[in-house]
N, C-alpha and C positions, 0 to 999 in steps of 0.2 A: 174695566181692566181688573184680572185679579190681583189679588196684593199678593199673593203666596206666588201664583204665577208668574209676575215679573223678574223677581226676585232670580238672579244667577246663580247658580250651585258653583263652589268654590270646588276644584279638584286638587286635594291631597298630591303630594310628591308618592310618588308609587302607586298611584291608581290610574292605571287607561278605562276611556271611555271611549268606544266604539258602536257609532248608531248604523243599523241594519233597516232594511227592508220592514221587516214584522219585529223584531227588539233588540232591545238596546243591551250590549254585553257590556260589565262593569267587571275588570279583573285589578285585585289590590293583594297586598301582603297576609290577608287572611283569607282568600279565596276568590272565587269568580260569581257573578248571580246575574241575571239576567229580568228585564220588565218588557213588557211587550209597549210597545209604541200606540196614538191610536192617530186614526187619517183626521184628524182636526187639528193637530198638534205638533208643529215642525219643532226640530232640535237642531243647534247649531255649535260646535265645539270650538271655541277660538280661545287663544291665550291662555290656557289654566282652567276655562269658565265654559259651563253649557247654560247656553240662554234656548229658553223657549218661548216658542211664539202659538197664538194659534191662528188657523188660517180663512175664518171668519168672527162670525160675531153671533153666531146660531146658542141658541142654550144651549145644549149638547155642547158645543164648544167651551162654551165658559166655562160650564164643569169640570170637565177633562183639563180645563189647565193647570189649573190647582193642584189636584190629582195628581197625574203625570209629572209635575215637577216633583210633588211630596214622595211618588215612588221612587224615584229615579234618585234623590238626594237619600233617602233609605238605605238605598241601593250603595251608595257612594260609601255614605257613614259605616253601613256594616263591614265594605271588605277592608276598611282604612281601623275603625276602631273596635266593632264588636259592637252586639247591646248585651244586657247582663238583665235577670228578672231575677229576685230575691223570695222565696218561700220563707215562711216561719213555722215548724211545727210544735204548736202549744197544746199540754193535756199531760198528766202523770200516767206514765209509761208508754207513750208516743214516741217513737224515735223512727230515724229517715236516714237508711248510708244509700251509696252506691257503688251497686257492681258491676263493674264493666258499664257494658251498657244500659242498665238497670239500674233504677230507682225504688228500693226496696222500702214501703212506710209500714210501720205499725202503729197503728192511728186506732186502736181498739176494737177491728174486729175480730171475730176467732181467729183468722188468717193474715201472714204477712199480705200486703197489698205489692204487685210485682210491677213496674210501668215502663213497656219498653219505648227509648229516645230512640224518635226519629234522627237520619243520618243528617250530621250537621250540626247536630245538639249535644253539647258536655253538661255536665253537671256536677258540681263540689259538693258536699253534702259536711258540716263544722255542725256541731252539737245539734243544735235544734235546727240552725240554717241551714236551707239549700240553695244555689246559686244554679240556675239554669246562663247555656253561655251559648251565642251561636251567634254568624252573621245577617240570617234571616230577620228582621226586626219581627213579621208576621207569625213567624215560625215558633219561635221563642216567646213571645207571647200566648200562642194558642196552647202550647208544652204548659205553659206554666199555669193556664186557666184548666187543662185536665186534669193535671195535678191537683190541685184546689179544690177541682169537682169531688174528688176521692172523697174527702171530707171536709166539707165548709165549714166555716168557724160558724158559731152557736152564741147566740147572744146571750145568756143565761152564765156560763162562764169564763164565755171566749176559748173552748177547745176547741182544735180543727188545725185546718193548715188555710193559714192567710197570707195574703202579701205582706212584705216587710214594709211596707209605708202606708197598709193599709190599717184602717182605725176601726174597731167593730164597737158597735154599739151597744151596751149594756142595757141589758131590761132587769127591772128589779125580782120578779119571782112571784112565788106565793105569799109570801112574807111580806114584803115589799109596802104593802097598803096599809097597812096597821100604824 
């Protein structure tokens, strides 16, 4: 049995859950999002709680249970609370606002860097921090790993744009060995 699988998703006061044919609609106070369902994996909404079952014992089955519960509480989490990803841009003369719907970095090429957010995606931009915000968990994460891609942080001095919880690794240089 999976352990993630068994596991009953708690539903938030102001989130309906409504299971379809082909997926599963999730509407809460910050939006509505939807996961597609798969034919091995029944859903049952009683009292507050979606329990999922699946409907053999196939691999393919087992996998999907885990799975499908993990999207489906994703799913829950976002329209109830939001996920939040954190950027840091470090490096002298680096700076990151936003406008409108643009992410504008100067991260030291000749050129502003322009990044337009997909629909769904905010973003706060405080000195060096940027806060990517949306209720897609997927979505907002892959926003915030293209962002990143712009310019990775550099082990040598740690300039670039990295996650705010992420730790970069120091190499000592040329010097270093003496």
């Amino acid at each position: 049995m999976s352990r993630i699988g068994k596991n009953p998703i708690d539903i938030p006061a102001g989130v309906e859950v409504s299971v379809g044919a082909s997926e599963i609609q999730v509407k809460g106070p910050k939006g509505s999002l939807t996961t597609p369902v798969h034919e091995t994996v029944e859903y049952k909404v009683e009292d507050g709680k979606v329990y999922i079952t699946r409907t053999n014992d196939s691999r393919n089955a087992r996998g999907q249970h885990g799975l499908r519960r993990t999207l489906l509480a994703n799913c829950v989490e976002g329209v109830s609370k939001g996920y939040t990803k954190g950027l840091e841009v470090i490096g002298v003369g680096y700076k990151v606002s936003v406008q409108g719907k643009k992410v504008v970095l100067n991260v030291g090429y000749s050129h502003p860097v322009e990044f337009d957010l997909p629909a769904g995606i905010d973003a706060k931009a405080e000195g060096i921090k940027l806060t990517i915000e949306g209720i897609d968990k997927q979505l907002v994460g892959e926003v915030a790993a293209q962002i990143r891609r712009v310019r990775p942080p550099e082990p040598y001095k740690g300039k670039g744009i990295k996650y705010a919880e992420e730790v970069i690794r120091r190499k000592a240089g040329k010097s270093g060995s003496k």
